[in-house]
DOGU-64755 format. One record per atom (N, C-alpha, C, O, CB): x, y, z; residue in one letter; atom name. Coordinates in nm, 3 decimals. Last residue first. Glycine has a CB too. Layout:
<recs>
REC, X, Y, Z, tordren, vexdo
REC, X, Y, Z, a, CA
...
</recs>
This chain:
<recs>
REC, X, Y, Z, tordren, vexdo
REC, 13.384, 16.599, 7.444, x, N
REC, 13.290, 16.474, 7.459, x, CA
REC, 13.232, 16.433, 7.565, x, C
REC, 13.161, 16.333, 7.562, x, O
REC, 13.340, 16.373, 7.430, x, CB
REC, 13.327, 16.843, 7.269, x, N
REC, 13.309, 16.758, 7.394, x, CA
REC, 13.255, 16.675, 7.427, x, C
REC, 13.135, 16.652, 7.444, x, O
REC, 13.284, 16.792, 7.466, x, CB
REC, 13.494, 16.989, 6.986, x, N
REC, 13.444, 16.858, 7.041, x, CA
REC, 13.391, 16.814, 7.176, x, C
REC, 13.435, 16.700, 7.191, x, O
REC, 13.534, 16.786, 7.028, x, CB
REC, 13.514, 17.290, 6.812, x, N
REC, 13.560, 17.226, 6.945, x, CA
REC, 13.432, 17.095, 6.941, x, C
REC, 13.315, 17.106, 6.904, x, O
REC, 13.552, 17.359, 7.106, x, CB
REC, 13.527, 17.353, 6.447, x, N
REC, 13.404, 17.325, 6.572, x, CA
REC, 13.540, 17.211, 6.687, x, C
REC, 13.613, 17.115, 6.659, x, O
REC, 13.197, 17.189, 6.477, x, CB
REC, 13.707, 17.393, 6.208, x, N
REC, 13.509, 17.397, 6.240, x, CA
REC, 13.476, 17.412, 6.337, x, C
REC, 13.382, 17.490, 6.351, x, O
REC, 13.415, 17.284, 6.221, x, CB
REC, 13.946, 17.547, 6.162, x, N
REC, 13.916, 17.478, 6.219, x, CA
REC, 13.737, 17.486, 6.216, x, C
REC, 13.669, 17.588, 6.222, x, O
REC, 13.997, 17.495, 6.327, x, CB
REC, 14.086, 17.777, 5.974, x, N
REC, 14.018, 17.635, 5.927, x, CA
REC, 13.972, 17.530, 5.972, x, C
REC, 13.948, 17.430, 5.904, x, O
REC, 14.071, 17.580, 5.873, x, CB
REC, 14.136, 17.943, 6.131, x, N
REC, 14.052, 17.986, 6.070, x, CA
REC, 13.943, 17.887, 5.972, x, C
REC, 13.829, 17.893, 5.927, x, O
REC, 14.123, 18.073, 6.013, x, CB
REC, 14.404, 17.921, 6.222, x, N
REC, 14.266, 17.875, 6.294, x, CA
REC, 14.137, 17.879, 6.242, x, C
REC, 14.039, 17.828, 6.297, x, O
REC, 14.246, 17.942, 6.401, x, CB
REC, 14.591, 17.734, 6.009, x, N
REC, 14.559, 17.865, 6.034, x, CA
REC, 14.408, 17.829, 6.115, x, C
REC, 14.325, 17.744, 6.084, x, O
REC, 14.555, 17.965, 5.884, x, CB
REC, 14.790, 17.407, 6.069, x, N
REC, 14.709, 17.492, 6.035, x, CA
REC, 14.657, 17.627, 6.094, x, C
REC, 14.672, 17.645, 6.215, x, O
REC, 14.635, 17.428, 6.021, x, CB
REC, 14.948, 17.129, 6.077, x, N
REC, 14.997, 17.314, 6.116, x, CA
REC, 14.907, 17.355, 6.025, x, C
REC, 14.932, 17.343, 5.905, x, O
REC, 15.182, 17.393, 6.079, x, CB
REC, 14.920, 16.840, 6.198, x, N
REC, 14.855, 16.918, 6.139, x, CA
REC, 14.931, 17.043, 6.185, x, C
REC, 14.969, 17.062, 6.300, x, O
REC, 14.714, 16.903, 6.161, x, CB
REC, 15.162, 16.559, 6.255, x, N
REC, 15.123, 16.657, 6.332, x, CA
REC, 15.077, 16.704, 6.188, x, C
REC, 15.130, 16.663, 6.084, x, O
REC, 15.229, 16.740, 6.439, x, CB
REC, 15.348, 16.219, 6.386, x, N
REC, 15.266, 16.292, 6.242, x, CA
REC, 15.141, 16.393, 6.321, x, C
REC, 15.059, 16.355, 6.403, x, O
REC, 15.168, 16.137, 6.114, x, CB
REC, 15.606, 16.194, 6.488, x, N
REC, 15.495, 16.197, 6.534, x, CA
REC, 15.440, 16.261, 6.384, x, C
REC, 15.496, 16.334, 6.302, x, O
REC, 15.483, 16.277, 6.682, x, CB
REC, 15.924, 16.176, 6.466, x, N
REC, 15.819, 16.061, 6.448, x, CA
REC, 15.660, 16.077, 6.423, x, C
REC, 15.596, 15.997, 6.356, x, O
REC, 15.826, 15.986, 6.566, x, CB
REC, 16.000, 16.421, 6.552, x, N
REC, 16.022, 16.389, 6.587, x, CA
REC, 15.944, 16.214, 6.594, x, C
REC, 15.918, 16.150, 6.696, x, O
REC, 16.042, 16.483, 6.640, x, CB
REC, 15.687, 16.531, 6.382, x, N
REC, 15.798, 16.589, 6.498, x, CA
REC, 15.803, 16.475, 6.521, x, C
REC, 15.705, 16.400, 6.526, x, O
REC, 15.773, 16.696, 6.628, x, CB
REC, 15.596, 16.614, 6.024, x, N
REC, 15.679, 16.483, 6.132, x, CA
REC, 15.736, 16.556, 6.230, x, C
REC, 15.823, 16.639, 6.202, x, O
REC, 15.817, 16.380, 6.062, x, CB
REC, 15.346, 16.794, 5.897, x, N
REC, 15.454, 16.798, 5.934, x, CA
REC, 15.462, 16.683, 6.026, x, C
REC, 15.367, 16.648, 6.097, x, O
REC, 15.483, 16.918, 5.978, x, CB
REC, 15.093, 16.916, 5.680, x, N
REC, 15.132, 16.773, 5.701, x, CA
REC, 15.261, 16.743, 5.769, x, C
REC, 15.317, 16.651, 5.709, x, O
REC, 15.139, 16.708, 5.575, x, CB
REC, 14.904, 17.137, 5.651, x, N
REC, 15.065, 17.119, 5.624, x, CA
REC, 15.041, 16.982, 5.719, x, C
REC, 14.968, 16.973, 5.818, x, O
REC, 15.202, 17.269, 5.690, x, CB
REC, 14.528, 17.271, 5.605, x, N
REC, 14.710, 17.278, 5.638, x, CA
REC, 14.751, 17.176, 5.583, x, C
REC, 14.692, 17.114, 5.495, x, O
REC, 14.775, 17.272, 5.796, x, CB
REC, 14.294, 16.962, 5.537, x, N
REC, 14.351, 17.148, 5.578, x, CA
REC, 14.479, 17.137, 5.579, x, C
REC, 14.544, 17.034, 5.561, x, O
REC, 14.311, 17.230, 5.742, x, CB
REC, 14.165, 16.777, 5.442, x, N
REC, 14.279, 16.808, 5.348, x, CA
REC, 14.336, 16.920, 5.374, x, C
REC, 14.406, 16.984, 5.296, x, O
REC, 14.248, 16.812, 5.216, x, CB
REC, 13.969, 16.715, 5.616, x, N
REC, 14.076, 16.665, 5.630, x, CA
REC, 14.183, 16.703, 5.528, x, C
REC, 14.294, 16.650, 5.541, x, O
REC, 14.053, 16.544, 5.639, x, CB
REC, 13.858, 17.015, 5.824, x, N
REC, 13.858, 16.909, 5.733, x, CA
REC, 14.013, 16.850, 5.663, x, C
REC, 14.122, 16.906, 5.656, x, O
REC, 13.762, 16.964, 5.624, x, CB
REC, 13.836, 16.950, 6.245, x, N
REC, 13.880, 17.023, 6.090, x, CA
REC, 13.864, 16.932, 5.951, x, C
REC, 13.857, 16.809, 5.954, x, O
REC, 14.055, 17.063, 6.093, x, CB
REC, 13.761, 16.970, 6.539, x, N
REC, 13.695, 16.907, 6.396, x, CA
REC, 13.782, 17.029, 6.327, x, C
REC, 13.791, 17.150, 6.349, x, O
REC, 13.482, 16.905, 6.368, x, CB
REC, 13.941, 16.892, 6.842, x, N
REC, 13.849, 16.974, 6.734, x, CA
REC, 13.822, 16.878, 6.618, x, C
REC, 13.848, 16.759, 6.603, x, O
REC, 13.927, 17.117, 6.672, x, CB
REC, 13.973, 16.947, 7.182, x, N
REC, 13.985, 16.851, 7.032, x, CA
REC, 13.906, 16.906, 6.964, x, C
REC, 13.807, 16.965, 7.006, x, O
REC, 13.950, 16.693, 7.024, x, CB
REC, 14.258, 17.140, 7.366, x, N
REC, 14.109, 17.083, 7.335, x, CA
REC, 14.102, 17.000, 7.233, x, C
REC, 14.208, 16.968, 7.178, x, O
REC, 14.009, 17.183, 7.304, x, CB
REC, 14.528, 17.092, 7.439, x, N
REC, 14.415, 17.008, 7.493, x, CA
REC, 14.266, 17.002, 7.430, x, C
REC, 14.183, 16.910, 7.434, x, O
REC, 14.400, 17.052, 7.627, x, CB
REC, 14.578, 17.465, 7.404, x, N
REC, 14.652, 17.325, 7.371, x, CA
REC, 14.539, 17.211, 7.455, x, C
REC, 14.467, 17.264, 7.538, x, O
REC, 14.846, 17.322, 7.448, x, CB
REC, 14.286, 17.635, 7.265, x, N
REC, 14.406, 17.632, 7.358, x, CA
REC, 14.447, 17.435, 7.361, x, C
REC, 14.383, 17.333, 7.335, x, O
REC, 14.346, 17.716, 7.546, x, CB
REC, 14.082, 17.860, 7.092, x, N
REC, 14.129, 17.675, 7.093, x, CA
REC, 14.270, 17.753, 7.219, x, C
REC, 14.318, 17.865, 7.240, x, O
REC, 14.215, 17.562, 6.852, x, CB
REC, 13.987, 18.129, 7.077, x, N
REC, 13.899, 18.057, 7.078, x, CA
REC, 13.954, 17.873, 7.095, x, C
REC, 13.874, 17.780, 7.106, x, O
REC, 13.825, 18.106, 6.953, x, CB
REC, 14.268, 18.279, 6.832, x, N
REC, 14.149, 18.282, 6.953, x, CA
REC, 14.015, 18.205, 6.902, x, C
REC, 13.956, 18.200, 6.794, x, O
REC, 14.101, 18.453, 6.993, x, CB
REC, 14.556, 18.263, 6.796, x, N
REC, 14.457, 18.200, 6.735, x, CA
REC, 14.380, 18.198, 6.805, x, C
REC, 14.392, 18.101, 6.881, x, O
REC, 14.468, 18.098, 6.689, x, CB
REC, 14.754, 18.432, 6.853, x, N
REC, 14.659, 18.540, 6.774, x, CA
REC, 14.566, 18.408, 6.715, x, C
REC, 14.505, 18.423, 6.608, x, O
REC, 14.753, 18.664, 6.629, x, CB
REC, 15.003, 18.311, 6.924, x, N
REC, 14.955, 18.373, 7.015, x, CA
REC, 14.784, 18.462, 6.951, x, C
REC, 14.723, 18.543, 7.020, x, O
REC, 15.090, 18.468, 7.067, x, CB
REC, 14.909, 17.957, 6.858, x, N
REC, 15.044, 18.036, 6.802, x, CA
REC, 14.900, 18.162, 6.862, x, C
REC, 14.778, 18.146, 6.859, x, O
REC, 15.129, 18.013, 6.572, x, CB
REC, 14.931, 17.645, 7.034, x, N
REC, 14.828, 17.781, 6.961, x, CA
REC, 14.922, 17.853, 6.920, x, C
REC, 15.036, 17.814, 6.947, x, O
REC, 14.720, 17.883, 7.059, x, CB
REC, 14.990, 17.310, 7.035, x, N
REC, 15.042, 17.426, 7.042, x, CA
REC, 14.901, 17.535, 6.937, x, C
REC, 14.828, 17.516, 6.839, x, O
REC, 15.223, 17.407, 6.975, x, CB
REC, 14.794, 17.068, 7.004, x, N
REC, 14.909, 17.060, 7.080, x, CA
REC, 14.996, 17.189, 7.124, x, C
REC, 15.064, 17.186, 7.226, x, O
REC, 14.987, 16.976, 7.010, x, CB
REC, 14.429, 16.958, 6.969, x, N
REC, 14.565, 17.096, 6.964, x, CA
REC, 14.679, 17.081, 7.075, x, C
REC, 14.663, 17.080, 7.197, x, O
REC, 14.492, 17.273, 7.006, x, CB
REC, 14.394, 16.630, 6.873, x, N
REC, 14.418, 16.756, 6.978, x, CA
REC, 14.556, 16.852, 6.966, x, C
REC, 14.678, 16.845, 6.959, x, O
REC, 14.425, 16.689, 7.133, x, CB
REC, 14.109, 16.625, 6.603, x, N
REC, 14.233, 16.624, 6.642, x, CA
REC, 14.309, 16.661, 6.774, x, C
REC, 14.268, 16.775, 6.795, x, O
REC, 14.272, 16.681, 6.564, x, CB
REC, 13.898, 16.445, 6.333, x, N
REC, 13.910, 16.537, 6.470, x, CA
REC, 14.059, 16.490, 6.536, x, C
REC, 14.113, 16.380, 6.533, x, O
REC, 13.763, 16.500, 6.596, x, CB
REC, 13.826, 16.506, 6.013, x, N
REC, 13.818, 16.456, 6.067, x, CA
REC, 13.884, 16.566, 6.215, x, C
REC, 13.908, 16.687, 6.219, x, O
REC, 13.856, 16.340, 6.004, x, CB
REC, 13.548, 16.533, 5.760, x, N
REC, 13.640, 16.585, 5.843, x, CA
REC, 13.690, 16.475, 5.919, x, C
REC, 13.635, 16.365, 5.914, x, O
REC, 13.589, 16.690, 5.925, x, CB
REC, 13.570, 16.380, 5.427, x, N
REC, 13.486, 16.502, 5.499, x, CA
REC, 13.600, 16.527, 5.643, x, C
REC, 13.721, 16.537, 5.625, x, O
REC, 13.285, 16.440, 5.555, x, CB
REC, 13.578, 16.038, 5.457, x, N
REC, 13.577, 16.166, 5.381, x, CA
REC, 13.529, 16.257, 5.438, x, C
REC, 13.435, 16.231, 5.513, x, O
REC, 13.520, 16.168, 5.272, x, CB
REC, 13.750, 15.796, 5.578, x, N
REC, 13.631, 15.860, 5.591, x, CA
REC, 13.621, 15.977, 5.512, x, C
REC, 13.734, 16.022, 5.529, x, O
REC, 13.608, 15.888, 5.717, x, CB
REC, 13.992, 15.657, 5.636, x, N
REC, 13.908, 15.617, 5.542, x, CA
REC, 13.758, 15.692, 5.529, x, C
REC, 13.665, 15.638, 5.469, x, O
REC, 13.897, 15.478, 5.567, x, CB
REC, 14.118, 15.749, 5.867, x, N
REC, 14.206, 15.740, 5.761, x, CA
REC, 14.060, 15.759, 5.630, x, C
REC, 14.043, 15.856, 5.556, x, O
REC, 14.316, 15.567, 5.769, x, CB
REC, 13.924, 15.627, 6.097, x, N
REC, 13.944, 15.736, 6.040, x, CA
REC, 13.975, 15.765, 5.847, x, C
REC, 13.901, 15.787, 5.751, x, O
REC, 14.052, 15.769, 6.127, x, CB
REC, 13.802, 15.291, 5.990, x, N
REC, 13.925, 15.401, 6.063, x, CA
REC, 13.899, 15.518, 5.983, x, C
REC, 13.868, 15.528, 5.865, x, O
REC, 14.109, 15.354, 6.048, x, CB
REC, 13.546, 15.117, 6.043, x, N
REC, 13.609, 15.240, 5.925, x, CA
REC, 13.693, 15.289, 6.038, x, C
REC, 13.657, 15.318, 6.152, x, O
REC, 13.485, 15.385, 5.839, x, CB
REC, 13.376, 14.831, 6.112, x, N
REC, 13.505, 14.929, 6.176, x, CA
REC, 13.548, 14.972, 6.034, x, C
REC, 13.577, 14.900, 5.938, x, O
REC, 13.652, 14.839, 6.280, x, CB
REC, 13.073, 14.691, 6.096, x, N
REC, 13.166, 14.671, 5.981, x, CA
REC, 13.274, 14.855, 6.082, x, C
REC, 13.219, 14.964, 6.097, x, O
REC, 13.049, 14.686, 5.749, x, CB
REC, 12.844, 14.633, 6.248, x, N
REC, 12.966, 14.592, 6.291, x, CA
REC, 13.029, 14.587, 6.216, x, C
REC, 13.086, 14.478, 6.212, x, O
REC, 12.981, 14.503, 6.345, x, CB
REC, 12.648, 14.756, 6.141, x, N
REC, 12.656, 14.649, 6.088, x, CA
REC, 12.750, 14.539, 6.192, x, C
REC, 12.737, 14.418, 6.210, x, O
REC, 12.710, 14.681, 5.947, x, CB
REC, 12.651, 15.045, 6.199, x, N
REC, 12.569, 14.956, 6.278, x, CA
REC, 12.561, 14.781, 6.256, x, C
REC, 12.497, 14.700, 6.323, x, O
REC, 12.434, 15.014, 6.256, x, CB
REC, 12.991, 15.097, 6.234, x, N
REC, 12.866, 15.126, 6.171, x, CA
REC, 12.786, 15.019, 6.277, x, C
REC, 12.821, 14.951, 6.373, x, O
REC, 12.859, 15.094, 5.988, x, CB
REC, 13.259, 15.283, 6.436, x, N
REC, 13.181, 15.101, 6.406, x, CA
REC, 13.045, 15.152, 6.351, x, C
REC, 12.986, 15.241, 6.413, x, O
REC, 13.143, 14.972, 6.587, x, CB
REC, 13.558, 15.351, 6.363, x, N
REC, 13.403, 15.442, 6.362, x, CA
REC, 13.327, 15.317, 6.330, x, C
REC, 13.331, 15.258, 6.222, x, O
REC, 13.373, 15.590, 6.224, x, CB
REC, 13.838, 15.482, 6.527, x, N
REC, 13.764, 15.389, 6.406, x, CA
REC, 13.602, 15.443, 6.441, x, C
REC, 13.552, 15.532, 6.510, x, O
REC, 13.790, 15.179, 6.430, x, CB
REC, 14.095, 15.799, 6.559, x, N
REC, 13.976, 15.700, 6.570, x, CA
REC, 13.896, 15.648, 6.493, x, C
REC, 13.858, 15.711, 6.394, x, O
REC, 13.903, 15.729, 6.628, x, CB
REC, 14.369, 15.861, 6.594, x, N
REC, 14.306, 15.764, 6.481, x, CA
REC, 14.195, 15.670, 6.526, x, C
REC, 14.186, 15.547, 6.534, x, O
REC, 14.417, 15.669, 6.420, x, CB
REC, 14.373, 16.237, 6.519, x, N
REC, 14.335, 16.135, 6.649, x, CA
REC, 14.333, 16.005, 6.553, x, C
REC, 14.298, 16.025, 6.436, x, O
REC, 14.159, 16.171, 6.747, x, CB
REC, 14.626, 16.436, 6.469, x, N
REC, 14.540, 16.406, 6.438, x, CA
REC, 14.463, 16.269, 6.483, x, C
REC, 14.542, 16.175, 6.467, x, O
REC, 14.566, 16.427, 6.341, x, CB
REC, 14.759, 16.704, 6.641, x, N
REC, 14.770, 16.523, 6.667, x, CA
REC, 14.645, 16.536, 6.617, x, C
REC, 14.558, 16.606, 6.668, x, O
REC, 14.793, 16.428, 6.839, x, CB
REC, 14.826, 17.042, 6.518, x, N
REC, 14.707, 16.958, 6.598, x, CA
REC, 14.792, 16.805, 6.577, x, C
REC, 14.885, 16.800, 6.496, x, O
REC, 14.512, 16.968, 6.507, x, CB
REC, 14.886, 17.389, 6.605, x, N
REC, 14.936, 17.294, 6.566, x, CA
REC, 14.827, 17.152, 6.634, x, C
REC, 14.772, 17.149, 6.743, x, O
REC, 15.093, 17.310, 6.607, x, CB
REC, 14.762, 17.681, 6.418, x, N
REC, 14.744, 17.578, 6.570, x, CA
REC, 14.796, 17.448, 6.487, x, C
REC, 14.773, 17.410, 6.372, x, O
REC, 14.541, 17.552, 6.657, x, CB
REC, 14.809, 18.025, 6.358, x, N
REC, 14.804, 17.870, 6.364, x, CA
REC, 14.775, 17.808, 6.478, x, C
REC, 14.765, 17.849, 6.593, x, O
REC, 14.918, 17.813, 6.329, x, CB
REC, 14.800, 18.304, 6.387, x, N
REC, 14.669, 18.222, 6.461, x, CA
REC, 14.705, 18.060, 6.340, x, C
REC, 14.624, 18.012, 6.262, x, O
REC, 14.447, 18.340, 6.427, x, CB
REC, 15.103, 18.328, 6.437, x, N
REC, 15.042, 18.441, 6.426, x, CA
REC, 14.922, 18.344, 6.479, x, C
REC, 14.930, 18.302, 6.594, x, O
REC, 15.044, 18.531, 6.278, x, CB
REC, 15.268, 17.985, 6.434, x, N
REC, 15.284, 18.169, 6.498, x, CA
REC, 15.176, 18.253, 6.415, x, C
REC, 15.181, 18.223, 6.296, x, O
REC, 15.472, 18.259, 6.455, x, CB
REC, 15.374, 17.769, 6.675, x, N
REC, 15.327, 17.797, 6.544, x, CA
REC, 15.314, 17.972, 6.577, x, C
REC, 15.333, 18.046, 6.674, x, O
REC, 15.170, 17.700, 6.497, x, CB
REC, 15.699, 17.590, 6.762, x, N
REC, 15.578, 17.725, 6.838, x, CA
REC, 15.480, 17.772, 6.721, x, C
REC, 15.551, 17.843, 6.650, x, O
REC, 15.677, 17.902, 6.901, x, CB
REC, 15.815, 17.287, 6.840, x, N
REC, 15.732, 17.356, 6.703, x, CA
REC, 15.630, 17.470, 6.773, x, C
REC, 15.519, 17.449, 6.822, x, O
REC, 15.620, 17.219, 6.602, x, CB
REC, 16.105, 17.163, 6.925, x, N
REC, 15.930, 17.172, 6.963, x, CA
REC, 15.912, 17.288, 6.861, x, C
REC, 15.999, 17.363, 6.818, x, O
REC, 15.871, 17.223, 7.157, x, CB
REC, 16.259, 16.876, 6.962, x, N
REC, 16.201, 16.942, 6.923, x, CA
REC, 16.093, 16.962, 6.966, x, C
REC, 16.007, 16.889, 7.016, x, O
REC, 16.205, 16.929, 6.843, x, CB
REC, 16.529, 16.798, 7.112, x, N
REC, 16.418, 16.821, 7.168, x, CA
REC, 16.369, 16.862, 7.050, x, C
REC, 16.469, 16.907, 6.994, x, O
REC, 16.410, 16.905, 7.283, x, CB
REC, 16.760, 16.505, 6.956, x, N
REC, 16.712, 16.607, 6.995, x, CA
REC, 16.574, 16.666, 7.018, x, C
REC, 16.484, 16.606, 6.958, x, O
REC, 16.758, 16.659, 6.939, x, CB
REC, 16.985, 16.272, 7.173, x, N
REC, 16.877, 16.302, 7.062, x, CA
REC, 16.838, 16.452, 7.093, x, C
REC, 16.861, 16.515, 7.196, x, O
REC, 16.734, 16.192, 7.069, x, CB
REC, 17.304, 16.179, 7.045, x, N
REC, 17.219, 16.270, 7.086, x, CA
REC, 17.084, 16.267, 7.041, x, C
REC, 17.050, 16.262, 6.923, x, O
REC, 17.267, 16.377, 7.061, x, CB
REC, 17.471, 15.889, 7.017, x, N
REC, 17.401, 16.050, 6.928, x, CA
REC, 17.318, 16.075, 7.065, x, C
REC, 17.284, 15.999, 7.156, x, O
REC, 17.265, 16.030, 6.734, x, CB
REC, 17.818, 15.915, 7.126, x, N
REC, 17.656, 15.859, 7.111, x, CA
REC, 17.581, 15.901, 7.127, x, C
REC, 17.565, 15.965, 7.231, x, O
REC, 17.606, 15.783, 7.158, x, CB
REC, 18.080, 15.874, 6.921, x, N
REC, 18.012, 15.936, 7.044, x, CA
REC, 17.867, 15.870, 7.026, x, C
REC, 17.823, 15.797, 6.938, x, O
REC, 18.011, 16.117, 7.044, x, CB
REC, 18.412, 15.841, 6.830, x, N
REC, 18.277, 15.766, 6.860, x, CA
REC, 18.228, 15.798, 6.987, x, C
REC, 18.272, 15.780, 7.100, x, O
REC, 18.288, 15.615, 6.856, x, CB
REC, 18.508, 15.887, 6.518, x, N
REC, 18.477, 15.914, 6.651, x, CA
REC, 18.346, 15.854, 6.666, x, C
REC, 18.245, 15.828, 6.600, x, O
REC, 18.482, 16.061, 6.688, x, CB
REC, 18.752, 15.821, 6.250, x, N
REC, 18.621, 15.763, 6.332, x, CA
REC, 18.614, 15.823, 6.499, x, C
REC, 18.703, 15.804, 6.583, x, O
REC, 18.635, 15.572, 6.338, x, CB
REC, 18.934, 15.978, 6.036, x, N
REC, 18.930, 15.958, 6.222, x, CA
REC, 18.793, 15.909, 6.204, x, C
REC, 18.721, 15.976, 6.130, x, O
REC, 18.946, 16.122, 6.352, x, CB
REC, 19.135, 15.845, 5.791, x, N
REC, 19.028, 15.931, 5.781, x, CA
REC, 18.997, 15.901, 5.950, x, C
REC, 19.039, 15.794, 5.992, x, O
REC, 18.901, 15.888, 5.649, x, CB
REC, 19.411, 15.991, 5.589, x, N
REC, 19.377, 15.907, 5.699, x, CA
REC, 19.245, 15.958, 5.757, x, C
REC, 19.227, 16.078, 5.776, x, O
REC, 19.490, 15.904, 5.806, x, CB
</recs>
């Protein structure tokens, strides 16, 4: 006899601490209007693209959560929180802070 219970899921918190000098990044999806008026999304660009650091892991000096950066686009690990499509990379592969 098999029991059906019935509860109602839970969701859960995740959060991702990266660790030694990773940095975890939101890769941004910004388009890029040529002078033609012809729109390239990100996605479609080669070479780098730019992101905001969401978590530092304690030994990545020089980025803190908020700033935006340039990295290239085939760096680190490709990880899903919780829906969200996130970069885990070593800091070491980051290029260059952004201000805009």
């Amino acid at each position: 006899m098999s029991r059906v219970l019935e509860e109602t899921p839970q969701r859960l918190g995740i959060s991702l601490e990266p660790l030694d000098d990773h940095v975890v990044i939101e890769p941004s999806d910004e388009e890029t209007e040529t002078r033609a008026g012809l729109i390239i999304p990100a996605s479609a660009e080669a070479g780098c693209i730019t992101g905001i650091v969401i978590a530092a892991g304690p030994d990545a000096s020089g980025v803190e959560p908020g700033d935006k950066v340039l990295f290239p686009k085939g760096a680190g690990f490709d990880v899903r929180l919780a829906g969200t499509a996130v970069k885990v990379l070593p800091r070491a592969e980051l290029i260059a802070r952004v201000h805009d």
